[in-house]
N, C-alpha and C positions, 0 to 999 in steps of 0.2 A: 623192777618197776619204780621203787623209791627211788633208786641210786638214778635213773634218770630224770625224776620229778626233782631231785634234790639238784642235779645238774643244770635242766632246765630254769630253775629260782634262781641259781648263780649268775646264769645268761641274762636273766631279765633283767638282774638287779645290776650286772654292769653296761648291759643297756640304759638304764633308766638315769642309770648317777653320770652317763657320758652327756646323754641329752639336756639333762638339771645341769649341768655343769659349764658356765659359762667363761669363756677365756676376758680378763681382765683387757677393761680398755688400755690402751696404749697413750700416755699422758705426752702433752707437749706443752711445756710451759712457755710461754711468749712474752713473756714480762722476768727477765733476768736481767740484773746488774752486777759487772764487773768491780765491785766495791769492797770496802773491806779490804782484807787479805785473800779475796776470790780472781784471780788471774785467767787468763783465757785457759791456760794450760790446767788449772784447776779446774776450771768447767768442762771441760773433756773428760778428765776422770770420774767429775761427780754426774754428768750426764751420764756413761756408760756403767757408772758404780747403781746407779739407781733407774737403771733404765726409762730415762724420760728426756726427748729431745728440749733443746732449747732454742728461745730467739734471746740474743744478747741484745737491749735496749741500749740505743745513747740518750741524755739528757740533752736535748737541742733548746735553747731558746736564753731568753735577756736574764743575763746572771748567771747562765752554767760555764764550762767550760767550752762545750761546740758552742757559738752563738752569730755563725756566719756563713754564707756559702761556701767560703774558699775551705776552711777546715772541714769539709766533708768528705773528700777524696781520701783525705791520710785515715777516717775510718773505717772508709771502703776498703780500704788500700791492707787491712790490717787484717781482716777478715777473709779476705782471697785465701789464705793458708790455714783457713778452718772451714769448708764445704758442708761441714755436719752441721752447723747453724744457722739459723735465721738471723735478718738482721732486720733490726727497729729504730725508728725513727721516737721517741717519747718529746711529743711536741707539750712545750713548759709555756704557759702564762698565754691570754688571750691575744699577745701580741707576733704568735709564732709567723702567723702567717706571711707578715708585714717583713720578718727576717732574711726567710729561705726561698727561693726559688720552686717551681715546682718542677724543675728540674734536680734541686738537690733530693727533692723530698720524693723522686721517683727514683734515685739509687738505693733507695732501703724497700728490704722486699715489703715492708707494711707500715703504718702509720698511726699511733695512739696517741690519746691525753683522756684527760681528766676532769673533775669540776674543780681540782682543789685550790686553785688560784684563779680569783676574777676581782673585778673593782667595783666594788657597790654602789649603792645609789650616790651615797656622800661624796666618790671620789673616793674611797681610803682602798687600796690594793690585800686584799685579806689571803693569806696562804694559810687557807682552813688544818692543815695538821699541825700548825702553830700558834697555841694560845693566845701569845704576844703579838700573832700578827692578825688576829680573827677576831669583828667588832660586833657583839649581837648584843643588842639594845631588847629586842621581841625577836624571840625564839620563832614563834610562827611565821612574823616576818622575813628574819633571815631565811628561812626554808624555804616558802614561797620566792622568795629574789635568788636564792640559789637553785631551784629546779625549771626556773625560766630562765637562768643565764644557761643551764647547761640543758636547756630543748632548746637553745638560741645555739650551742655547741654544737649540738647530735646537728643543726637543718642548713649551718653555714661551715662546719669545716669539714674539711678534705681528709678523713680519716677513718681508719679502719676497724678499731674498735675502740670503747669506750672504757676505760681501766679503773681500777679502785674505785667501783661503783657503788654507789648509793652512801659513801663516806661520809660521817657526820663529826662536824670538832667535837672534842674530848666531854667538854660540856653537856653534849645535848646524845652524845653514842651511849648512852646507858637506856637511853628510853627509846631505839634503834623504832619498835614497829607504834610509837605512836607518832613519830613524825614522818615516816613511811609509811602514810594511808593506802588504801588501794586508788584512788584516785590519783596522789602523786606518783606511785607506779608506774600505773596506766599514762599518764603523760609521755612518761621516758621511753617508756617502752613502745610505745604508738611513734616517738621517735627516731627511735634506733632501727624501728622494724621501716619505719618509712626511707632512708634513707641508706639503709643495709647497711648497717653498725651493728658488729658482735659485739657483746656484752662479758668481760670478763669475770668469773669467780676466782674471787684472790686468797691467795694462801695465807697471807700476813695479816690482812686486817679481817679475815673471815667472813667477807660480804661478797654478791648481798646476799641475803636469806632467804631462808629454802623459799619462802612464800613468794619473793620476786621471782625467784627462778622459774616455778612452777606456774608462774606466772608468763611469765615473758616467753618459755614453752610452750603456752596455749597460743600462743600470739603467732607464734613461728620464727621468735629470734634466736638466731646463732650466737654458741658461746664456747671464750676461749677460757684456758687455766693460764694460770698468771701468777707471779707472787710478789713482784718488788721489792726484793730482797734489800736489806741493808749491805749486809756483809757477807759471811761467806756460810752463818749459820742458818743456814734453811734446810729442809730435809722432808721429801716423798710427797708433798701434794695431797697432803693429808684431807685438807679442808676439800679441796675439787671432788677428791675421791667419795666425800662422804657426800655431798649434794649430788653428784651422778648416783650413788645407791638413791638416795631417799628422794631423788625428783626424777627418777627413771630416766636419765639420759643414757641414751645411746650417740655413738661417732657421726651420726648423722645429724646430730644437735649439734653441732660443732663447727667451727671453720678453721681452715688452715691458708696460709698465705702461700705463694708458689715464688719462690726464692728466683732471684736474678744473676742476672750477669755479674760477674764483678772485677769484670776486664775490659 
């Protein structure tokens, strides 16, 4: 009688730890750069070493190196002999659009930018991850003129999600949730949701914060993992992984783009 009470406990108990037992989502990082010393053929071994697919981003726009329609083919053209990846459009400065066709910009399975470069009121061109190139006079001001350039981004451009989000220059990223009210949230995200723009959580700069997330969740926006890597040292998605525990995402919270032709 024990010896099958004691059997039966053993039953339950790898019952109960199969059903507790949840399989790890599956990571896709869609914000990868070929930089550094990270070569395509690197990214193959590190995508299958770490199990997590990727999209390889180009930087397309005034001042990168693609900054025209014709040089789009030779990226397409480069990526045909890699099928495991996605491929991205990272549309640079508010002038992308005036660049590229929407024909070149429909050979990339998907389409991102940023707020990190706009031109303010003054006329002066500010690349907010760059001290030297970033002019704020009133803090509050600059915030305000930068979360209406970029709901004037999320409702006029042709794009798929919206990357390194909620990014603040160097100056003002230490006090992250007092210029991130809920109110300026809610803007972005009534945004993004209107318009159906996923919302990236980025590896590199750790944004945004659980509280947009869990936020922008209530809302019903979709959201990608991303890291915009420098170089070739990036490693597991560490940050995404910890905002999907602690803001209950599941694969359903998520979006993924559907790869094209590229012949």
């Amino acid at each position: 009688m024990k010896k099958h009470f004691l059997t039966g406990l053993v039953l339950i108990s790898v019952l109960f730890a199969a059903c507790n037992s949840k399989k790890e989502m599956k990571i896709t990082d869609l914000h990868v750069h070929l930089k550094g010393n990270l070569t395509i053929d690197d990214a193959v071994v590190k995508s299958k070493a770490e199990n997590i697919d990727y999209g390889i981003a180009v930087n397309c726009g005034l001042g990168f190196p693609i900054h025209m329609d014709s040089q789009i083919d030779s990226v397409v053209k480069v990526l045909r002999n890699y099928p495991q990846f996605y491929l991205a459009m990272q549309a640079e400065g508010r002038e992308w659009m005036d660049i590229f066709s929407k024909e070149s910009m429909d050979k990339f399975d998907y389409v991102f930018t940023d707020c990190m470069t706009f031109t303010d009121a003054k006329g002066r061109r500010n690349r907010i991850w760059m001290p030297e190139e970033t002019w704020i006079e009133d803090e509050q001001e600059f915030m305000d003129y930068m979360i209406n350039t970029l709901v004037t981004i999320l409702n006029n451009e042709p794009i798929n999600i919206y990357v390194n989000p909620t990014f603040l220059p160097a100056q003002m990223a230490d006090r992250y949730d007092s210029f991130w009210t809920p109110e300026r949230m809610d803007k972005v995200i009534n945004a993004a949701l209107a318009n159906n723009i996923a919302i990236e959580i980025n590896n590199r700069y750790e944004i945004p914060s659980a509280d947009f997330i869990k936020r922008a969740k209530k809302a019903g926006v979709k959201f990608t993992v991303g890291t915009n890597n420098a170089d070739e040292n990036f490693f597991g998605a560490e940050y995404a992984r910890k905002m999907i525990k602690e803001c209950k995402l599941t694969e359903k919270d998520f979006w993924l783009p559907e790869k094209k032709s590229r012949f």
